[in-house]
PDB file of N, CA, C and O in Angstrom, chain B, residues numbered from 101:
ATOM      1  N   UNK B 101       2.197  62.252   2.040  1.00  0.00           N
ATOM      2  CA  UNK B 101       1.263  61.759   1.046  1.00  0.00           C
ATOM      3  C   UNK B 101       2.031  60.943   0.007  1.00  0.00           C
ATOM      4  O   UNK B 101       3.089  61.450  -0.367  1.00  0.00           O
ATOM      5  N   UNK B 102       1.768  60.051  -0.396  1.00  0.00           N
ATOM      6  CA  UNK B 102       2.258  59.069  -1.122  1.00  0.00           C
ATOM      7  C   UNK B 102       1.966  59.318  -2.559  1.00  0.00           C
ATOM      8  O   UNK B 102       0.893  59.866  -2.808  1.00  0.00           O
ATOM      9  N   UNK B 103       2.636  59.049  -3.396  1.00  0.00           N
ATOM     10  CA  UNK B 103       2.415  58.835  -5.235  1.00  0.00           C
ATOM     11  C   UNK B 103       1.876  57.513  -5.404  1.00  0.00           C
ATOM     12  O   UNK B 103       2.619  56.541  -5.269  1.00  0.00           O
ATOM     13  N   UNK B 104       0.810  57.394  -5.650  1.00  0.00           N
ATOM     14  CA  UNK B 104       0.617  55.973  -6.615  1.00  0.00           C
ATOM     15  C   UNK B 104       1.754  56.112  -7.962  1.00  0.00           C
ATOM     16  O   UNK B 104       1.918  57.219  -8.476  1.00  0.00           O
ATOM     17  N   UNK B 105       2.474  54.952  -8.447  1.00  0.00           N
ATOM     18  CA  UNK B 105       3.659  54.718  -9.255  1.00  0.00           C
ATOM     19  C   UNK B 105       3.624  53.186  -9.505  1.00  0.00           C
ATOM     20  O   UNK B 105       3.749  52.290  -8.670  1.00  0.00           O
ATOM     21  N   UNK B 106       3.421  53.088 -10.873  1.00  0.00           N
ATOM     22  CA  UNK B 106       2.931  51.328 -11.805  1.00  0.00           C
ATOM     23  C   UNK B 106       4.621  51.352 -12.380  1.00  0.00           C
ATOM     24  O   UNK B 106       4.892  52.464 -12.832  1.00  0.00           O
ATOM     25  N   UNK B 107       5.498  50.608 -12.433  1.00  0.00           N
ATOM     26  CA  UNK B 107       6.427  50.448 -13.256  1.00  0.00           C
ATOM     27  C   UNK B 107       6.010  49.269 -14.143  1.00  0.00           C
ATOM     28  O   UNK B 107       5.606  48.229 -13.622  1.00  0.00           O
ATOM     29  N   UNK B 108       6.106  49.417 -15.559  1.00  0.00           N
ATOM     30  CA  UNK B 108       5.465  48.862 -17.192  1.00  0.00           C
ATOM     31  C   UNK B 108       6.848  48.403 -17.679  1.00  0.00           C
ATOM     32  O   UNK B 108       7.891  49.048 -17.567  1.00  0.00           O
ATOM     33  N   UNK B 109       6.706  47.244 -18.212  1.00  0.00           N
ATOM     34  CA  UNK B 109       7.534  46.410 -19.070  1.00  0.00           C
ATOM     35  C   UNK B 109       6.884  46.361 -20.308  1.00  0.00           C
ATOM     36  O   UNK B 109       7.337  45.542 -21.107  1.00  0.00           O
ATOM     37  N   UNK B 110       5.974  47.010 -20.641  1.00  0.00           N
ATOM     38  CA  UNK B 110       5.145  47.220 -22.472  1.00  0.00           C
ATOM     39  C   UNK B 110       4.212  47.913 -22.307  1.00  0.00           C
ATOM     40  O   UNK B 110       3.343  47.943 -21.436  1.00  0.00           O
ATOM     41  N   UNK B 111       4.459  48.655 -23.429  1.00  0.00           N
ATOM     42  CA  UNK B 111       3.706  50.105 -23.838  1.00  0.00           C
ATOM     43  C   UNK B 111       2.336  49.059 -24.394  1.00  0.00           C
ATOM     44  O   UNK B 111       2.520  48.052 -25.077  1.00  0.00           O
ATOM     45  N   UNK B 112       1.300  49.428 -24.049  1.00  0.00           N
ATOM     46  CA  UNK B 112      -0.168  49.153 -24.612  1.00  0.00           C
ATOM     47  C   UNK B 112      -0.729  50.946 -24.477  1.00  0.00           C
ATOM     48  O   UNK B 112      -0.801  51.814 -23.608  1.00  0.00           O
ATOM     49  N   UNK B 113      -1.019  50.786 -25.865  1.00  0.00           N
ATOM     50  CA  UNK B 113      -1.516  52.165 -26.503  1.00  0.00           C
ATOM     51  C   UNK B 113      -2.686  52.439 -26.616  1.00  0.00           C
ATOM     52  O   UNK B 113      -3.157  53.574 -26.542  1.00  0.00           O
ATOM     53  N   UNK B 114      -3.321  51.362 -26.819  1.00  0.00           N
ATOM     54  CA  UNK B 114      -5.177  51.284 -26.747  1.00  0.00           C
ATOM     55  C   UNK B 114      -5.468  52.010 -27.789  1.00  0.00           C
ATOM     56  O   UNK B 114      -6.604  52.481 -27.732  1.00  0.00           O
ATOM     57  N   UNK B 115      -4.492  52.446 -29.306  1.00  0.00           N
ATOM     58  CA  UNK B 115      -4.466  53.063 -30.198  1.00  0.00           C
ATOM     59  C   UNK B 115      -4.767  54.817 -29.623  1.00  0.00           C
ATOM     60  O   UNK B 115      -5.673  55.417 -30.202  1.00  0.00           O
ATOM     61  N   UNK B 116      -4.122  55.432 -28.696  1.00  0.00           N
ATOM     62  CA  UNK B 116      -4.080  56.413 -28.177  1.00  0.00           C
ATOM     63  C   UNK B 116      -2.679  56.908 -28.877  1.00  0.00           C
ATOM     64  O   UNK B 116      -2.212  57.756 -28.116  1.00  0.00           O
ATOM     65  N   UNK B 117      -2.042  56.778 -29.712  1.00  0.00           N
ATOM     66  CA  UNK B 117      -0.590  57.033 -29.639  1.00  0.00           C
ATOM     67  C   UNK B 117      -0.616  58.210 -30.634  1.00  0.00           C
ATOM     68  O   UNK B 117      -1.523  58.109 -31.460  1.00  0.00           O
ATOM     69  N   UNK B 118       0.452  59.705 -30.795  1.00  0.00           N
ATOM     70  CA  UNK B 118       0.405  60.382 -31.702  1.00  0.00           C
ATOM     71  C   UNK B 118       1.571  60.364 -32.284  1.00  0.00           C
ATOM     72  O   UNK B 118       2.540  60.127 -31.564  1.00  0.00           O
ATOM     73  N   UNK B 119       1.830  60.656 -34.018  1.00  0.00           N
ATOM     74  CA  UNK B 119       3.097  60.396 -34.209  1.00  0.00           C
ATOM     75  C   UNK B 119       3.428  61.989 -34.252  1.00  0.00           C
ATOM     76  O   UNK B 119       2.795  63.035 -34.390  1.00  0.00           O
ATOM     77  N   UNK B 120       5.211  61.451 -33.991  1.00  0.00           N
ATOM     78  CA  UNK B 120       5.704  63.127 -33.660  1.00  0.00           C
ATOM     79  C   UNK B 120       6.778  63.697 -34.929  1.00  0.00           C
ATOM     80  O   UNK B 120       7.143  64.688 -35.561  1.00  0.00           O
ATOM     81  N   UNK B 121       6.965  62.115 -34.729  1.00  0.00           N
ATOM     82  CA  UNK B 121       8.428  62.187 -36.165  1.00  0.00           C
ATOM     83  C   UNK B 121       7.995  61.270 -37.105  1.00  0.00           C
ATOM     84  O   UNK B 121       7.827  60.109 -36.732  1.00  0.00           O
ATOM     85  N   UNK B 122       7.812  61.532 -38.095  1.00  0.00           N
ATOM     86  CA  UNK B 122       7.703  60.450 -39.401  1.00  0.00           C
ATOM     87  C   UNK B 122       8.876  59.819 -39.369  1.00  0.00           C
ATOM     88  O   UNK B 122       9.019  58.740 -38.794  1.00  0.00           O
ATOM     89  N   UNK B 123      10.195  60.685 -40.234  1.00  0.00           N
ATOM     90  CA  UNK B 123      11.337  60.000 -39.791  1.00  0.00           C
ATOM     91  C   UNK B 123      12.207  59.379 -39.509  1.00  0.00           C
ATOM     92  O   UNK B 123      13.018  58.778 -40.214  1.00  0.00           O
ATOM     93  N   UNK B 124      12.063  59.522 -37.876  1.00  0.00           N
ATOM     94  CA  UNK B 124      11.878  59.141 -37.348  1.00  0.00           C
ATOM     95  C   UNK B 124      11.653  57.962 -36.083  1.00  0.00           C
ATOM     96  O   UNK B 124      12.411  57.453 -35.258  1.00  0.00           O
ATOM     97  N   UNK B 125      10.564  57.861 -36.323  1.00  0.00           N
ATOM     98  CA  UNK B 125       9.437  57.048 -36.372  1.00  0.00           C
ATOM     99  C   UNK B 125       8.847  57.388 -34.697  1.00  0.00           C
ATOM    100  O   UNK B 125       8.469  56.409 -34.054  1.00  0.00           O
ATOM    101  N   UNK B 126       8.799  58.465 -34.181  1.00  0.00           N
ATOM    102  CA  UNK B 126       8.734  58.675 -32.917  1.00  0.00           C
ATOM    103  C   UNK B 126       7.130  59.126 -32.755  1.00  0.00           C
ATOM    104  O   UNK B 126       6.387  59.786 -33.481  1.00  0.00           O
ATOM    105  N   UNK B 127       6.969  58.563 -31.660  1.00  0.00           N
ATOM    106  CA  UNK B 127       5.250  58.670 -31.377  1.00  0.00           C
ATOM    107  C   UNK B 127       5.241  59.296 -29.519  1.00  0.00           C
ATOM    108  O   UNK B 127       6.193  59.582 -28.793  1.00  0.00           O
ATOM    109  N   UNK B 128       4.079  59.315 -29.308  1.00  0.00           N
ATOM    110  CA  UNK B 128       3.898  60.034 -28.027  1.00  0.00           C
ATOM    111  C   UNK B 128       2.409  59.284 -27.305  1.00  0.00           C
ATOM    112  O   UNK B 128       1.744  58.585 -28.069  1.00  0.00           O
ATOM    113  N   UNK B 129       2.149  59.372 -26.531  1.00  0.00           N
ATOM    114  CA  UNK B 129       0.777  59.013 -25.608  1.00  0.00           C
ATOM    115  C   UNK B 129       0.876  59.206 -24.449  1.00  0.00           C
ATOM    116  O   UNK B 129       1.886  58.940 -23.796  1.00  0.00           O
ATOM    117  N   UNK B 130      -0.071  59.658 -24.043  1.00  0.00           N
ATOM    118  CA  UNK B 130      -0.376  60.207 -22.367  1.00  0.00           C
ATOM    119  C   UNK B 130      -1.235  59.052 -21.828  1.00  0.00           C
ATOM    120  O   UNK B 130      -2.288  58.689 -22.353  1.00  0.00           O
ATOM    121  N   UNK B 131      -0.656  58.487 -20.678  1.00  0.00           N
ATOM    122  CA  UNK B 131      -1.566  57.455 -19.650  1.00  0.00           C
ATOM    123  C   UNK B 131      -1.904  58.388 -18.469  1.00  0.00           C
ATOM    124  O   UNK B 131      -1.205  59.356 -18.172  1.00  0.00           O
ATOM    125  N   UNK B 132      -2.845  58.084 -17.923  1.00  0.00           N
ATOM    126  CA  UNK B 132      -3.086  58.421 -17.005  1.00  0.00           C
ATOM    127  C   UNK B 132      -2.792  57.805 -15.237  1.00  0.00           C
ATOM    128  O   UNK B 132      -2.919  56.632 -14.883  1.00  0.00           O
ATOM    129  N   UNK B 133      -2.533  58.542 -14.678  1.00  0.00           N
ATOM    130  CA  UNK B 133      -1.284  58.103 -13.470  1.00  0.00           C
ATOM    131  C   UNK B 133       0.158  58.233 -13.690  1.00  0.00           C
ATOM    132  O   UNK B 133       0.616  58.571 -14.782  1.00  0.00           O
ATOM    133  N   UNK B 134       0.680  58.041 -12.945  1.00  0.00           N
ATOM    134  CA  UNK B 134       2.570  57.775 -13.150  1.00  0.00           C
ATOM    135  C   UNK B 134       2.256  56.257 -13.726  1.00  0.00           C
ATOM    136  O   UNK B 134       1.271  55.533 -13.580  1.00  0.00           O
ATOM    137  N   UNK B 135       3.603  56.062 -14.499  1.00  0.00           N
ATOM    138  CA  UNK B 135       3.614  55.097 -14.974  1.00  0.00           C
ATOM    139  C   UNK B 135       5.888  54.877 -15.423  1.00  0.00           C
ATOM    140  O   UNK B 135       6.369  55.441 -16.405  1.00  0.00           O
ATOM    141  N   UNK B 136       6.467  54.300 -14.782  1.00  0.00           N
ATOM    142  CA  UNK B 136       7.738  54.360 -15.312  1.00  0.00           C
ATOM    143  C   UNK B 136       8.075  53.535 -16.513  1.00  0.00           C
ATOM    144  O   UNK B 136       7.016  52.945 -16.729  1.00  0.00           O
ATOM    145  N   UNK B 137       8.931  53.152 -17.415  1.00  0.00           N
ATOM    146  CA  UNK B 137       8.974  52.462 -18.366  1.00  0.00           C
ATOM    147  C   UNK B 137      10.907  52.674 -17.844  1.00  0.00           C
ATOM    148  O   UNK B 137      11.542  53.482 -17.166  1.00  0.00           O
ATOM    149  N   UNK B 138      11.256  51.289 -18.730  1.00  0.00           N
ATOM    150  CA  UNK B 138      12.594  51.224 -18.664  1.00  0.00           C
ATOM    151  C   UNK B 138      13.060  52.034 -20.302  1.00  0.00           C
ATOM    152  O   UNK B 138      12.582  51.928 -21.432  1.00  0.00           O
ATOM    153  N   UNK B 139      14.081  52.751 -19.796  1.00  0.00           N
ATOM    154  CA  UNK B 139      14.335  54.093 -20.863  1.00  0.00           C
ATOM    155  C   UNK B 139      15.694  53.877 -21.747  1.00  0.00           C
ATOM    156  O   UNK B 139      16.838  54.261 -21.505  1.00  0.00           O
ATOM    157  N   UNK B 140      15.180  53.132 -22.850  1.00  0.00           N
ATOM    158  CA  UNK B 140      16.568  53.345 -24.017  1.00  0.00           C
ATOM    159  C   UNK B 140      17.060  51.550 -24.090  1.00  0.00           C
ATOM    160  O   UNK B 140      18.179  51.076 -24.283  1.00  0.00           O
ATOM    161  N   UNK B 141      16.060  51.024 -23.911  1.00  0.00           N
ATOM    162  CA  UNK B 141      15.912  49.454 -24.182  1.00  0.00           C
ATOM    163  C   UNK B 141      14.670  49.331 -24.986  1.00  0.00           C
ATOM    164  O   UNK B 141      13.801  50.176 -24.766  1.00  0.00           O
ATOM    165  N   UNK B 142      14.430  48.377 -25.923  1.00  0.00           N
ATOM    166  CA  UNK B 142      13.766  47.844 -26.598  1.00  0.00           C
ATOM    167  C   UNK B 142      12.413  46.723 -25.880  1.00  0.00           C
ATOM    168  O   UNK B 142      12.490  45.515 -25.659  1.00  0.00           O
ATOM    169  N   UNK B 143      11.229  47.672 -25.651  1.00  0.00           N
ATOM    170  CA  UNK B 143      10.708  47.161 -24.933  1.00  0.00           C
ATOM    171  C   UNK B 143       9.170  46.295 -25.808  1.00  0.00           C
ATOM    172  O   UNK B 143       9.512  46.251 -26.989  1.00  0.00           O
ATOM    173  N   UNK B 144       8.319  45.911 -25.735  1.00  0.00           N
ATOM    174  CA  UNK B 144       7.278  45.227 -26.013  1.00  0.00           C
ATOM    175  C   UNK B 144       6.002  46.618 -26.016  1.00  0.00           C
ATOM    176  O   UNK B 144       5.613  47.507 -25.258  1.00  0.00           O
ATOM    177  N   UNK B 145       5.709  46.069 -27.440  1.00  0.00           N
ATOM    178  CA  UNK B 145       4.233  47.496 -27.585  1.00  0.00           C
ATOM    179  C   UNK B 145       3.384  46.516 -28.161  1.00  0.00           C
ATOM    180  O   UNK B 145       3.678  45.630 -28.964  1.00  0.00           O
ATOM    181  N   UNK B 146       1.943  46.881 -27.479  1.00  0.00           N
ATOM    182  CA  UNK B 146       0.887  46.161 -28.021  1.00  0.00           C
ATOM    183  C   UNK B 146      -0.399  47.662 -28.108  1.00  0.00           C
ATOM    184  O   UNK B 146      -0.638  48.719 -27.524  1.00  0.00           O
ATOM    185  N   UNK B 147      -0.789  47.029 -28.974  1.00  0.00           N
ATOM    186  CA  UNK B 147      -2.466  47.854 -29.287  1.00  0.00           C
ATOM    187  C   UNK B 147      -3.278  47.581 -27.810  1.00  0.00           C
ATOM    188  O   UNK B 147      -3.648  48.618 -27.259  1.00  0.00           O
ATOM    189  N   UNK B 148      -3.536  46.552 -27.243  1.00  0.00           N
ATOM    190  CA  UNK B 148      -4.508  46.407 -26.392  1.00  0.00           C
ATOM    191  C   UNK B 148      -3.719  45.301 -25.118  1.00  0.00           C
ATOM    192  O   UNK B 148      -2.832  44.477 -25.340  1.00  0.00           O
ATOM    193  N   UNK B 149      -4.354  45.604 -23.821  1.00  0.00           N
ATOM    194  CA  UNK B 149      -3.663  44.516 -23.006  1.00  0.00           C
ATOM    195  C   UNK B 149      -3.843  43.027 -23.078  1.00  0.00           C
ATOM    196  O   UNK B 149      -3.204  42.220 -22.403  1.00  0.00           O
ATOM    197  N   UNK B 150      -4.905  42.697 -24.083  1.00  0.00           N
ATOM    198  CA  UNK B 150      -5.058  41.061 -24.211  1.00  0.00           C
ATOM    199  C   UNK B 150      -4.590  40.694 -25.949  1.00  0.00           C
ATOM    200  O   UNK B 150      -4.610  39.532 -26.356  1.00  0.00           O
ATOM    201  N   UNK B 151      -4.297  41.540 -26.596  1.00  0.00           N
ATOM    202  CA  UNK B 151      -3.794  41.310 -27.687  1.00  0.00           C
ATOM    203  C   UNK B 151      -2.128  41.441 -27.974  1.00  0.00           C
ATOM    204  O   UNK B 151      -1.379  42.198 -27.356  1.00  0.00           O
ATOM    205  N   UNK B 152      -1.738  40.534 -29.043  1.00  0.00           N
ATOM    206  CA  UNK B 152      -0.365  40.072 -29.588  1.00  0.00           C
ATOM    207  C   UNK B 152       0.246  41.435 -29.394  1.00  0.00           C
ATOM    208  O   UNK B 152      -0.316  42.529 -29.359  1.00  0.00           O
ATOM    209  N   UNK B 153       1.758  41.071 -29.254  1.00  0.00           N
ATOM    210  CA  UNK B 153       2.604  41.771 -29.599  1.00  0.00           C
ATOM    211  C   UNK B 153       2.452  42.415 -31.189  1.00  0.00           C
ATOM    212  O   UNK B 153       2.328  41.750 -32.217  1.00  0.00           O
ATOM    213  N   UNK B 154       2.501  43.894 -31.074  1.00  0.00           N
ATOM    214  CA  UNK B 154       3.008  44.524 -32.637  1.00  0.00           C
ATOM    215  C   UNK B 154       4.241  44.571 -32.922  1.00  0.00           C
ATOM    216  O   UNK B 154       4.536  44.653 -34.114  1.00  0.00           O
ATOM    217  N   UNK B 155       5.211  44.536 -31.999  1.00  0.00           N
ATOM    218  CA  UNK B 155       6.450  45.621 -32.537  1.00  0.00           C
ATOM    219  C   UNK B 155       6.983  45.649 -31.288  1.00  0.00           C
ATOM    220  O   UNK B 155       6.454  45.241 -30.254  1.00  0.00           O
ATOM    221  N   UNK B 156       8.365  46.293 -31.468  1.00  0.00           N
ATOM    222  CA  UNK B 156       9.411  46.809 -29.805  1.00  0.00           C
ATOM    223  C   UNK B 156       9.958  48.564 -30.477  1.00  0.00           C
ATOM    224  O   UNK B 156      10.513  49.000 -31.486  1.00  0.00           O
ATOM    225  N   UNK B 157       9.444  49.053 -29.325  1.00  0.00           N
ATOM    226  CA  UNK B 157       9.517  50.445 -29.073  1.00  0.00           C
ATOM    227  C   UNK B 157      11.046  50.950 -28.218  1.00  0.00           C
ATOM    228  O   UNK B 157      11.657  50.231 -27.427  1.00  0.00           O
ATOM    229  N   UNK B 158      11.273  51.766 -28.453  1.00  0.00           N
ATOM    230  CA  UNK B 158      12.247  52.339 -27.044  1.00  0.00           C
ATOM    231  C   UNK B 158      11.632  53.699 -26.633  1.00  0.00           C
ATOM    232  O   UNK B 158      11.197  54.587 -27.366  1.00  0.00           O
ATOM    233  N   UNK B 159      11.686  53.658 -25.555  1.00  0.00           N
ATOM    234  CA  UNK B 159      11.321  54.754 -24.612  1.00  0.00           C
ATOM    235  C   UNK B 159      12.573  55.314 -24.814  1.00  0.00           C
ATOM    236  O   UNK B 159      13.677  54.796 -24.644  1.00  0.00           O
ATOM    237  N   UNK B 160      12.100  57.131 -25.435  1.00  0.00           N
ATOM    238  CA  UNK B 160      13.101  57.893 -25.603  1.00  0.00           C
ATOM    239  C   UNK B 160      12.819  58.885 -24.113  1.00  0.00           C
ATOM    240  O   UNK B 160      13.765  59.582 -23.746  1.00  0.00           O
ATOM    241  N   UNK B 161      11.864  58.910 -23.511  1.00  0.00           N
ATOM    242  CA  UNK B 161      11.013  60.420 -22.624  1.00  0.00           C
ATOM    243  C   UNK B 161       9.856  60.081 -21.707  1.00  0.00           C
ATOM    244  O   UNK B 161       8.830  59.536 -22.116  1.00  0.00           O
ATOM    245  N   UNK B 162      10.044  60.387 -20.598  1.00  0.00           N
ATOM    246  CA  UNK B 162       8.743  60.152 -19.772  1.00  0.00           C
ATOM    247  C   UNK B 162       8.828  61.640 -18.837  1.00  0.00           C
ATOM    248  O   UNK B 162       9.767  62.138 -18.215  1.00  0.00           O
ATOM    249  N   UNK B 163       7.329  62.114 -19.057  1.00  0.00           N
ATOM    250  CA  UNK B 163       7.352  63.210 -17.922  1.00  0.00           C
ATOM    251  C   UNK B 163       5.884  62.984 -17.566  1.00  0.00           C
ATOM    252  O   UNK B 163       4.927  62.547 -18.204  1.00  0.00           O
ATOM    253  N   UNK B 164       6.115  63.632 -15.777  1.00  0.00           N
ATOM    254  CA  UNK B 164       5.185  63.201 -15.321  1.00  0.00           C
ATOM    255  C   UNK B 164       4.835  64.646 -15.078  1.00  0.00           C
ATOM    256  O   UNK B 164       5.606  65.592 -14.915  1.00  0.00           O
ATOM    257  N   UNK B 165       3.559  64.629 -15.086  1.00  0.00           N
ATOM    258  CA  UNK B 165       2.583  65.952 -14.408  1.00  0.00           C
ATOM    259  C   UNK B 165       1.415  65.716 -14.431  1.00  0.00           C
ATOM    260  O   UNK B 165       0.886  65.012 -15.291  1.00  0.00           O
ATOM    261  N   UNK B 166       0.732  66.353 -13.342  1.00  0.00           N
ATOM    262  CA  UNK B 166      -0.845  66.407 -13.413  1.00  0.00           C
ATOM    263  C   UNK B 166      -1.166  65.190 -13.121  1.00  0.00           C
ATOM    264  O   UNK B 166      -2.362  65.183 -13.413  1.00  0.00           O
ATOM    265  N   UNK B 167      -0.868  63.974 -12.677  1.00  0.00           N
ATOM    266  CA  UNK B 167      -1.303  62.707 -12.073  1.00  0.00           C
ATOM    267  C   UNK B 167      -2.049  62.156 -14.343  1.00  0.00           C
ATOM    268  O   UNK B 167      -3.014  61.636 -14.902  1.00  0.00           O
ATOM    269  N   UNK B 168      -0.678  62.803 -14.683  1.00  0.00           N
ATOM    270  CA  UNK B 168      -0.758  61.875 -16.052  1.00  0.00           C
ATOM    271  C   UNK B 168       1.202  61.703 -16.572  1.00  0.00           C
ATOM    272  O   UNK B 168       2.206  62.363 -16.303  1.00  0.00           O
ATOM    273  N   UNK B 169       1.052  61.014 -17.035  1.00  0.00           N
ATOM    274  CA  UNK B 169       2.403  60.432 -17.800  1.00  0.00           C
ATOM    275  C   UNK B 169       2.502  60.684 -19.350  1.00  0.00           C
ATOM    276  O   UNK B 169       1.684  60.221 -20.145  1.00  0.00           O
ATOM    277  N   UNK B 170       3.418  61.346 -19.651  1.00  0.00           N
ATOM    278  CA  UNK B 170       3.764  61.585 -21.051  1.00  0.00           C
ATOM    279  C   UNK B 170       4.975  60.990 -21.678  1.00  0.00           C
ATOM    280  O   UNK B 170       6.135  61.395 -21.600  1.00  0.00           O
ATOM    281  N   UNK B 171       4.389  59.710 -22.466  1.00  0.00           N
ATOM    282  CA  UNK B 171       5.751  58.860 -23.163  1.00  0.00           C
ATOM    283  C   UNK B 171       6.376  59.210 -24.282  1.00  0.00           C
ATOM    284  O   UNK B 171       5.422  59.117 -25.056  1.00  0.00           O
ATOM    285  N   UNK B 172       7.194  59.516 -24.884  1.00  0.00           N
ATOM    286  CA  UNK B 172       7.331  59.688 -26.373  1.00  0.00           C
ATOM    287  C   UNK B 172       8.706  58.013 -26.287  1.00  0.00           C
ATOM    288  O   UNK B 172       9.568  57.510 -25.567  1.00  0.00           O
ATOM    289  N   UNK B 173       7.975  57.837 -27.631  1.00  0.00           N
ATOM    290  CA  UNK B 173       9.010  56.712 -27.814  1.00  0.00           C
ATOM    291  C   UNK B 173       9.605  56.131 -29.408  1.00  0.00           C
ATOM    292  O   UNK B 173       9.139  56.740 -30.371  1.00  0.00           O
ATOM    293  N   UNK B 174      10.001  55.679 -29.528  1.00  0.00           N
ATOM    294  CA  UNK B 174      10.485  55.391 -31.524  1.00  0.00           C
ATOM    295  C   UNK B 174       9.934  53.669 -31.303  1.00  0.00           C
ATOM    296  O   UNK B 174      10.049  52.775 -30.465  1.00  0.00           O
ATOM    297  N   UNK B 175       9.287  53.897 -32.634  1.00  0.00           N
ATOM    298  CA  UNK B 175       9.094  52.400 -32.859  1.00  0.00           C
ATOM    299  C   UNK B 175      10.454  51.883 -33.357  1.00  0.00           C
ATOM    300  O   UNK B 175      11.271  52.755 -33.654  1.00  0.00           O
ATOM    301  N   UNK B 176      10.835  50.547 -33.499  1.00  0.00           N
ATOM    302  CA  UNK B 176      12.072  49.854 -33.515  1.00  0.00           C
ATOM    303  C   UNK B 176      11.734  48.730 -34.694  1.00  0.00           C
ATOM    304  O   UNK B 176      12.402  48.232 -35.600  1.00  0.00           O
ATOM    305  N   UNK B 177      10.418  48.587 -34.250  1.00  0.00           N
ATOM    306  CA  UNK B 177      10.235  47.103 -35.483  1.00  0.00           C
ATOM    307  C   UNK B 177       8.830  47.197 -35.144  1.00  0.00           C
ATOM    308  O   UNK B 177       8.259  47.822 -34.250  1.00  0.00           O
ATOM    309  N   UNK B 178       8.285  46.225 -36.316  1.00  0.00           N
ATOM    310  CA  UNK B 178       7.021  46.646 -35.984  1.00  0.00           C
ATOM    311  C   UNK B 178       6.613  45.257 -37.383  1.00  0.00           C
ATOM    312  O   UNK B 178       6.946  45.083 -38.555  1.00  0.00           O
ATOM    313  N   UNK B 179       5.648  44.467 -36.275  1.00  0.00           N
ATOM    314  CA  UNK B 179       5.370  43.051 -36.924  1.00  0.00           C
ATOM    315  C   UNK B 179       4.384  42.503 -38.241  1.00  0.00           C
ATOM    316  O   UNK B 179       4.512  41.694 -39.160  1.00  0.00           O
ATOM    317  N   UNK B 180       3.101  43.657 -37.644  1.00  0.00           N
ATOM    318  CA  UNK B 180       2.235  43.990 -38.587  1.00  0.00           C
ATOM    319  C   UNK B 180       1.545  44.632 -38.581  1.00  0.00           C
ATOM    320  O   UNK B 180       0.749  44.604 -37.643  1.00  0.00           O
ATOM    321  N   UNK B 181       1.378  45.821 -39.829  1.00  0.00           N
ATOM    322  CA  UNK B 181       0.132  46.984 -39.884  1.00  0.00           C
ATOM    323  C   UNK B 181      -1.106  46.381 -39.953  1.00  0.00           C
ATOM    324  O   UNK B 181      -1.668  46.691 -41.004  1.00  0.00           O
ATOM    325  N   UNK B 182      -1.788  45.608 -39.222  1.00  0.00           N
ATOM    326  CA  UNK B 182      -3.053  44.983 -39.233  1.00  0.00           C
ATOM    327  C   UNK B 182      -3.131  45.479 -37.589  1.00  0.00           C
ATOM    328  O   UNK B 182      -4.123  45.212 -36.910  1.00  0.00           O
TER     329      UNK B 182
END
């Protein structure tokens, strides 16, 4: 039986994200499916998949269970609170 498995070059949050560390600045969100991210590089985060870049995140954590994905990651920069 096979895994469905998406490998992601940018976190889109769909404003799903929780923060973990003030800090910090470390946040968390669960997608649903596997999903890999490249881990401990500065990657591209957006609010929505057709909207601007906010900011570059690093993926600190990915665990998979339950046919869901759990990211925790630190924001790095972040362009605008709008």
């Amino acid at each position: 039986m096979s895994v469905p498995l998406t490998i992601e070059w940018k976190l889109v949050t769909n404003e799903k994200e929780r923060r973990m560390n003030v800090k910090e600045n470390i946040f968390e969100i669960t997608f649903s499916g596997y999903k890999l991210f490249p881990i401990d590089v500065p990657i591209d985060i957006m609010r929505h998949e057709d909207s601007d870049q906010i900011g570059s995140a690093i993926v600190k954590k990915i665990t998979f269970e339950k046919n869901q994905t759990v990211c925790q990651y630190q924001l790095v920069s972040l362009y605008s609170v709008n």
